[in-house]
N, C-alpha and C positions, 0 to 999 in steps of 0.2 A: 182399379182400386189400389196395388199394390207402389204403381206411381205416385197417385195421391199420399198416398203414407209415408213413399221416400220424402215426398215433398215437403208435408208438413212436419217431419224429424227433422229436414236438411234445414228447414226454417227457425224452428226451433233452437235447433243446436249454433246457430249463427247468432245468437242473441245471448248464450251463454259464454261465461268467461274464458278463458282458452278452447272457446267451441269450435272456432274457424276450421280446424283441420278434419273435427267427423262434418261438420258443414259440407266439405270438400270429400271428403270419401264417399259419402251417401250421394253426392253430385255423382264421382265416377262411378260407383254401383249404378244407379241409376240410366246412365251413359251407355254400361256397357251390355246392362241387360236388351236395352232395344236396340242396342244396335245386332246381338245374335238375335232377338226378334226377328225385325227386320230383313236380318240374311235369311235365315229360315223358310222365314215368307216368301222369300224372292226366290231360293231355290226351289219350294212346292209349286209354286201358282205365279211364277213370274211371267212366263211366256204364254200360259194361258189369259192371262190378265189383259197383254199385248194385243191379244185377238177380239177377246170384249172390246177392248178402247177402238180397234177399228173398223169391230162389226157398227157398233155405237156412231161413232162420228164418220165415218163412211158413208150409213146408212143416213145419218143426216143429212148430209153434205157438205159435213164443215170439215175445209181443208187442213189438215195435220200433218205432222210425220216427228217421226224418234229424232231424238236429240241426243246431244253433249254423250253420257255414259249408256246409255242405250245406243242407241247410232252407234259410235266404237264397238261394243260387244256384237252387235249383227253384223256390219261388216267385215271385222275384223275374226271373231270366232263363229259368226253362219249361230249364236246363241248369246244368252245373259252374259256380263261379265261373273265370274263367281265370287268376285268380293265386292258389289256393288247393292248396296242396301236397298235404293229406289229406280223408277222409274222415271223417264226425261221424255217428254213429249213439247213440240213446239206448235204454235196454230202462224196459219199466214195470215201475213197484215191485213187490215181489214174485219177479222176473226173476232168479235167479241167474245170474251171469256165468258160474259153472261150466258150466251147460248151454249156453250161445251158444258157449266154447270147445269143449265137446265135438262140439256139431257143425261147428262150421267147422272143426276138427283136421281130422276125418273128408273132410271135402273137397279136402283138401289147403292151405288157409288156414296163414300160419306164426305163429306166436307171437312176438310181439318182447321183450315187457317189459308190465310191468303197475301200477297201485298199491293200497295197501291203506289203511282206518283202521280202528285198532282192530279188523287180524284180519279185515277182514270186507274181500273184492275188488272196489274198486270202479270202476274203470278198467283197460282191455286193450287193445292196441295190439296189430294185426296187419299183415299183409302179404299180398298177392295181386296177381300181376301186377304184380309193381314197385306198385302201389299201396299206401300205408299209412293206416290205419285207425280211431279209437279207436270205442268202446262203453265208454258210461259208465251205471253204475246207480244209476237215479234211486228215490229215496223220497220218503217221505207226509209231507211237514210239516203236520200240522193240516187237509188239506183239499188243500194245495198241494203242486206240483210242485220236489224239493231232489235238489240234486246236485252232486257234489266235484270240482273245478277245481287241481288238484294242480300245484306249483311246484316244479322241481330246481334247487337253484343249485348250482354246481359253481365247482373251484378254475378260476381266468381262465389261469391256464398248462399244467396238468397234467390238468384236464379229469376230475379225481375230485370225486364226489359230496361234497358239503358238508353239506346240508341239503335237508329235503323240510317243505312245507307244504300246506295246501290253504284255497280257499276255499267256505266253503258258500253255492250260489246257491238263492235261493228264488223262480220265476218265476209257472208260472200255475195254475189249478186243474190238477187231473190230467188229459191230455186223451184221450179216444176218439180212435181211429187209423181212417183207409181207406186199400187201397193204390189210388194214384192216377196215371196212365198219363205219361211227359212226351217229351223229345226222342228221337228214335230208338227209340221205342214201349218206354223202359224203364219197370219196374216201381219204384215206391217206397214203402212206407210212411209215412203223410204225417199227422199230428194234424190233427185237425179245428179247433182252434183254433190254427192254426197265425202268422196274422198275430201275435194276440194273444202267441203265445211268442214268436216276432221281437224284437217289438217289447220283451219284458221280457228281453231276452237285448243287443239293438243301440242301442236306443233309435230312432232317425230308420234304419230298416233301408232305407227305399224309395229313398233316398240311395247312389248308392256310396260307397262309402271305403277304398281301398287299405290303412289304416293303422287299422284297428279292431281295437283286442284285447281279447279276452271277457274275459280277467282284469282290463283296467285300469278307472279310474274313473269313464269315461265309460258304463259296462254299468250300465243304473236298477235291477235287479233287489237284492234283499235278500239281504247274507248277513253270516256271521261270517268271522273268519281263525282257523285250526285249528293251533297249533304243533305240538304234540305226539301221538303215535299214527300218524302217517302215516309210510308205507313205501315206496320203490321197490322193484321184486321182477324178478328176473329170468326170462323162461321156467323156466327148471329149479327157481326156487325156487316160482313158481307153480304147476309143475307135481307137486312133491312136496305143496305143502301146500292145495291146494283141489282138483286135479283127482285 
């Protein structure tokens, strides 16, 4: 509720005559309150979360394992990163996302938003326990491990969707998964060549760095940039047209 209200002030105020700069303040209130959400959440119930997703798709048998800033915080701190807002789960090719959604639906897991290229779903962002989520569906580039890095830019006042883009990353062979035991006896699914993805995902991963972003140009891994075909989709549109 109290999002919605930033939202309809910040919209408000952007239509008014020198409104642009509380437009822009109510954006970063906004910003900054879910982002201490989000930490909050991850420090209560992030690694318990961890466990659910692998009791969950484990028990399915739909092959997973932690990614990008999850991946780094397990093997690097054996726990969460502590400034790491969400969680990073990948599914192996082949993986349809439909099926990770139908069973985490069933668990009570929420759907937030998702994206698409060319029709085909390949990022899904959830929620549980205050905690949020993504699962990204990775495919077979030649041998190697590729997967879609999706961009929203949105208008700097009014906080409407502008454009969508993606980048395709191309990291390491395909890898074999174990699940592997860490802090507070949780369960994870973990690539068995896991340094080696790190390291094609962070480049210097063993390093900390507050300020590392997988999309920018310091990530060594190969890819292209995708203008066209990419879609944001919201629960109900995801849910009429894949689930």
């Amino acid at each position: 509720m109290i999002r919605k209200c930033l939202h309809f002030v910040r919209c408000v105020a952007s239509y008014l005559p020198g409104g642009r700069w509380l437009a822009h303040a109510f954006m970063s209130l906004d910003a900054k309150r879910e982002h201490l959400r989000c930490l909050a959440a991850m420090h209560a119930n992030g690694l318990a979360v961890c466990n659910r997703v692998n009791e969950l798709l484990a028990g399915a048998g739909i092959e997973y394992w932690a990614d990008q800033g999850t991946l780094l915080g397990l093997i690097r701190e054996n726990k969460l990163i502590d400034h790491d807002t969400d969680l990073d789960f990948s599914t192996a090719p082949g993986v349809e996302l439909s099926l990770v959604c139908e069973v985490l639906l069933k668990a009570g897991f929420v759907l937030k938003h998702g994206y698409a290229y060319l029709d085909d779903l390949k990022v899904l962002t959830f929620e549980y326990r205050g905690v949020s989520m993504d699962f990204d569906k990775c495919h077979d580039v030649n041998g190697r491990l590729g997967h879609y890095c999706f961009v929203a830019e949105y208008d700097g006042t009014r906080g409407a969707l502008k454009s969508v883009m993606a980048h395709e990353r191309v990291r390491t062979t395909i890898p074999t998964v174990s699940v592997r035991k860490f802090r507070e006896n949780v369960a994870v699914a973990i690539p068995d060549n896991a340094e080696e993805l790190l390291e094609a995902t962070y480049g210097d991963w063993r390093t900390p760095d507050t300020k590392t972003d997988f999309c920018g140009t310091k990530v060594p891994s190969h890819y292209r940039n995708i203008y066209e075909g990419c879609r944001l989709l919201t629960a109900d549109e995801i849910a009429e047209r894949f689930l």
